[in-house]
N, C-alpha and C positions, 0 to 999 in steps of 0.2 A: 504494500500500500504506500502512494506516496503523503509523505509528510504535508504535503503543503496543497494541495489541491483542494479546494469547500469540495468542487462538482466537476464534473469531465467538462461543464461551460467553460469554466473560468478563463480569465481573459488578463493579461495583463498590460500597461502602457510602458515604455521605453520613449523618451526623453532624452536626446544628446543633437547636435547639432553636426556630429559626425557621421556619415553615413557609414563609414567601416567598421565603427565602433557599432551601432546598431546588427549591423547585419552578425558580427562576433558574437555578441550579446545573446542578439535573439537567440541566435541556433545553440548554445548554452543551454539558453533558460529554457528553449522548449523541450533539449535532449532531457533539462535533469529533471522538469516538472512535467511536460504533455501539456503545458498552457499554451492559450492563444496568446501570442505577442503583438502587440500594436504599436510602431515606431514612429515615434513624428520626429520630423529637425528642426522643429520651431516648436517655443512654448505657446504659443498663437492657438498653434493645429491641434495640442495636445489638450489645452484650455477647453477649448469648441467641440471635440470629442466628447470631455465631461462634462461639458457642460448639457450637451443631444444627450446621454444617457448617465446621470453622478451614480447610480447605483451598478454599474456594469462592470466596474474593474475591481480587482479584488487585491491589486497593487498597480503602483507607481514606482519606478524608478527613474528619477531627473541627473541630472548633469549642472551644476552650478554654474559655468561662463558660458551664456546663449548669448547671439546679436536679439535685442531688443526687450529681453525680461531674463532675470539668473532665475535660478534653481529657489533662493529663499522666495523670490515674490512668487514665480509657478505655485508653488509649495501654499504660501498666503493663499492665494484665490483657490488655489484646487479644495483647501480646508474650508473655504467658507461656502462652496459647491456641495461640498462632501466630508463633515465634523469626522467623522471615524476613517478615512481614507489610510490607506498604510501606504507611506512613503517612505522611499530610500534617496538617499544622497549620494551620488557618486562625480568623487570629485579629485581632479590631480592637482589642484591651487594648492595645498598644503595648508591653505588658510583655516579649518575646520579642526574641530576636536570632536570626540564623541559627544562630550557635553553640547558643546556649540551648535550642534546639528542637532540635538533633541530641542537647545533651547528655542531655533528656529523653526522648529515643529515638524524635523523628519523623525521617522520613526528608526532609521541606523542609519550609519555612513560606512561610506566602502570608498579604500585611498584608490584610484587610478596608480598605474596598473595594479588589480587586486587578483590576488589567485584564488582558484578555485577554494580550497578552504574559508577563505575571508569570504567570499562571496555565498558559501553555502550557512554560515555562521552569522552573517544578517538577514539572509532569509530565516532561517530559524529564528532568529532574536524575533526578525517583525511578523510572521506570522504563527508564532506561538509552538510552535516544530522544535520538540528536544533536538540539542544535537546530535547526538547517540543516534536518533531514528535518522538523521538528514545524510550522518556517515555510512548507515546502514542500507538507507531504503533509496538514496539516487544514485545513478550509474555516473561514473566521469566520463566528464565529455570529450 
């Protein structure tokens, strides 16, 4: 059983302004979970998504340096869309602390480049997934 999936629907959004990073990411996140991925490269696209359906994703993962909105304001509007949204923070600015990213209202942070470990270790933190089950129950990608 996987750790992190509510429902075989589930969906999740990716947030980066880089397309290669996206396309990395996704195929990641769908090998280790079976979720749907949804990639926008503007916080605009990602906004306007949740805002057409706030109850549809069952996470978020943003990217802090976007042209025309960062990761904390995404983060602001998408919380006031959606009070219980589980957001992550992934970010290679080094500007961020764990602290600093909850105080911002993500739910984990993940330094750019982050390895597989660190990346399966905030999923579990934000979607409530022992680690023990995240090391057991998803294949490496």
């Amino acid at each position: 059983m996987n750790p992190f999936l509510a429902s075989p629907q589930a969906r999740w959004m990716l947030v980066d302004d880089s397309e290669s990073i996206l396309i990395m990411l996704s195929a990641v996140l769908e090998n280790l979970t079976g979720a749907t991925i949804e990639c926008h490269t503007t916080p605009q696209a990602a906004l306007a998504a949740l805002q057409a359906a706030p109850e549809s994703y069952q996470l978020v993962i943003t990217d802090f340096e976007m042209p025309g909105m960062d990761g904390v304001e995404l983060c602001r509007r998408l919380r006031a869309l959606a009070p219980a949204q589980k957001i992550i923070l992934a970010t290679g600015s080094g500007f961020f602390t764990e602290a600093a990213a909850r105080h911002a209202g993500f739910s984990a942070l993940l330094d750019k480049p982050f390895p597989l470990p660190q990346l399966k270790a905030a999923l579990a933190k934000t979607l409530g997934a022992s680690p023990e089950n995240v090391s057991a129950n998803l294949v490496a990608a």
